[in-house]
N, C-alpha and C positions, 0 to 999 in steps of 0.2 A: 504494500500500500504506500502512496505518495505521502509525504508528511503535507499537514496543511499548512497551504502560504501564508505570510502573517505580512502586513505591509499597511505602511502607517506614513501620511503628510503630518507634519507638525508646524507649531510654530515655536509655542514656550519650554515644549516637554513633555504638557501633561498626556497630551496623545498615546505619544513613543514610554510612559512609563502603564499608561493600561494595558497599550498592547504587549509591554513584557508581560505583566499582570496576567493576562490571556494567556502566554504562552506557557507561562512557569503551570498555571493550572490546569493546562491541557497534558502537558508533559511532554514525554518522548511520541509523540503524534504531530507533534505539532513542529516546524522549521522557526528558528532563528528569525525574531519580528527584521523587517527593512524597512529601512527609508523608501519612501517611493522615490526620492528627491534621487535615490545612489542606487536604483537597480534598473534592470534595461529588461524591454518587453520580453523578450526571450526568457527571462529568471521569473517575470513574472506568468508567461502564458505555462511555463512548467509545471505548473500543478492545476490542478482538476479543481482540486476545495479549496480558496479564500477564506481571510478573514481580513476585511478590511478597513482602515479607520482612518479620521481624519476631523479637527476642530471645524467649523466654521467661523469664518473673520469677518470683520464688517458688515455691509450691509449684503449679508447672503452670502460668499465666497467663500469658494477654495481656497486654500492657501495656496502662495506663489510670490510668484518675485513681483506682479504687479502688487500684490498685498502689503510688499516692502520686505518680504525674507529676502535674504542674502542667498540662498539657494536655491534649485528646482523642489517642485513639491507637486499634488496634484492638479495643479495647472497645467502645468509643462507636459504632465505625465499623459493626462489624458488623448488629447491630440493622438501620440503613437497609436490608441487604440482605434482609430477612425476605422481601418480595414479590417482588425482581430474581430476572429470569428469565437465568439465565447461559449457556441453552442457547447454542452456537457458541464461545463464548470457552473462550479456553485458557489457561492458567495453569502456570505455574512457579514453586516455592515455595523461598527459603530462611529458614533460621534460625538463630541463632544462641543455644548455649550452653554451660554450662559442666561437663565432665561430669564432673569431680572433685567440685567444689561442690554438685555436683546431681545425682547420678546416678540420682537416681529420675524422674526428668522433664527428663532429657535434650532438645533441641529441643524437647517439648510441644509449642508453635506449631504447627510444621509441621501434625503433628497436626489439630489446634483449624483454622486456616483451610482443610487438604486436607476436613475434615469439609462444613465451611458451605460451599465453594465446590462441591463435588460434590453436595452436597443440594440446591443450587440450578440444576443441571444442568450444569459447567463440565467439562469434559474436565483435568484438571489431566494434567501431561509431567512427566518431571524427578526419576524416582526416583534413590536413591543408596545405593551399598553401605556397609553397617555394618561393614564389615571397614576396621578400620584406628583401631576408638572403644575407649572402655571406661568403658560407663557400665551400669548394670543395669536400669534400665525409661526408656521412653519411648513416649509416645503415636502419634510419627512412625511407629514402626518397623511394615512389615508384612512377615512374611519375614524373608530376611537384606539388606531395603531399609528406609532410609528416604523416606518419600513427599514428600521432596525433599532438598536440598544443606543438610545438617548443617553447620554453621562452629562451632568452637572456637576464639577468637581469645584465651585467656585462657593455652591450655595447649597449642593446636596451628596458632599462629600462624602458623610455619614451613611450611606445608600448606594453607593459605586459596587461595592465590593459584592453585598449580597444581590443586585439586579445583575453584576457580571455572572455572580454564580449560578442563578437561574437561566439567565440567558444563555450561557455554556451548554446547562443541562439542556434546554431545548432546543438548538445547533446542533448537541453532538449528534443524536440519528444521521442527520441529513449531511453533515460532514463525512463520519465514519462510515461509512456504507460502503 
């Protein structure tokens, strides 16, 4: 079995510290989290299972060097995938934001990659209930779901760790298969 990919835009950190979070909990199943900003389509079309994440910045955005990072991140990255064909891979999505600061574009991300990776035929897993936020628009949300694992580490820090671990629990099927 392919270990699942683990690949993460960041801006501050806290991104790239859940997706180790993720990884340590998954275990030996799981690949070495990445930068999306330091890997090439190739490392990423190699695995079947995803697990993917990424903050949302300002008003709705990816991170990127238009955002003001000093590096490539999900901006730069997605482009590459104009012509990937993601039929079979499966995907799970979080994000991270902030929904006091932000409450109009709550996770966005999610959103923004559940779009590109489904247009490009990816099965994405991992929806997550909005019950328990309190923010007024987001592009994640369809339903009373977000179309993946919302993290507020800013205001619902105390909450990160036990929504990661449920959310794990209901990914793993559709990863591990």
């Amino acid at each position: 079995m392919d270990k699942i990919g683990i690949f993460f835009g960041t801006d501050t950190g806290r991104t790239r510290l859940v997706a180790k979070q993720i990884a340590k909990k998954l275990g030996e199943v799981a690949a070495a989290p990445v930068n999306i900003g330091r890997t090439t389509l190739a490392d990423f079309l190699a695995h079947d299972c995803l697990i993917v994440g990424s903050p949302t910045l300002g008003d709705g955005e990816l991170p990127g060097e238009s955002t003001g990072l000093s590096q490539p991140s999900w901006e730069e990255f997605l482009p590459q995938l104009a012509d990937a064909d993601l039929s079979g891979k499966t995907i799970a999505i979080f994000g991270l934001g902030d929904q006091q600061k932000y409450p109009d574009e709550f996770v966005d991300a999610i959103g923004i990659l559940h779009d590109a990776f489904v247009a490009r035929g990816a099965t994405v897993v991992g929806r997550w209930p909005v019950a328990g936020y309190e923010f007024k628009a987001s592009r994640a949300v369809d339903g009373d779901h977000f179309l993946g694992l919302a993290i507020d580490q800013h205001h619902q820090a105390m909450l990160s760790e036990s929504r990661i671990d449920a959310w794990l629990e209901q990914i793993k099927p559709e990863l591990l298969r």
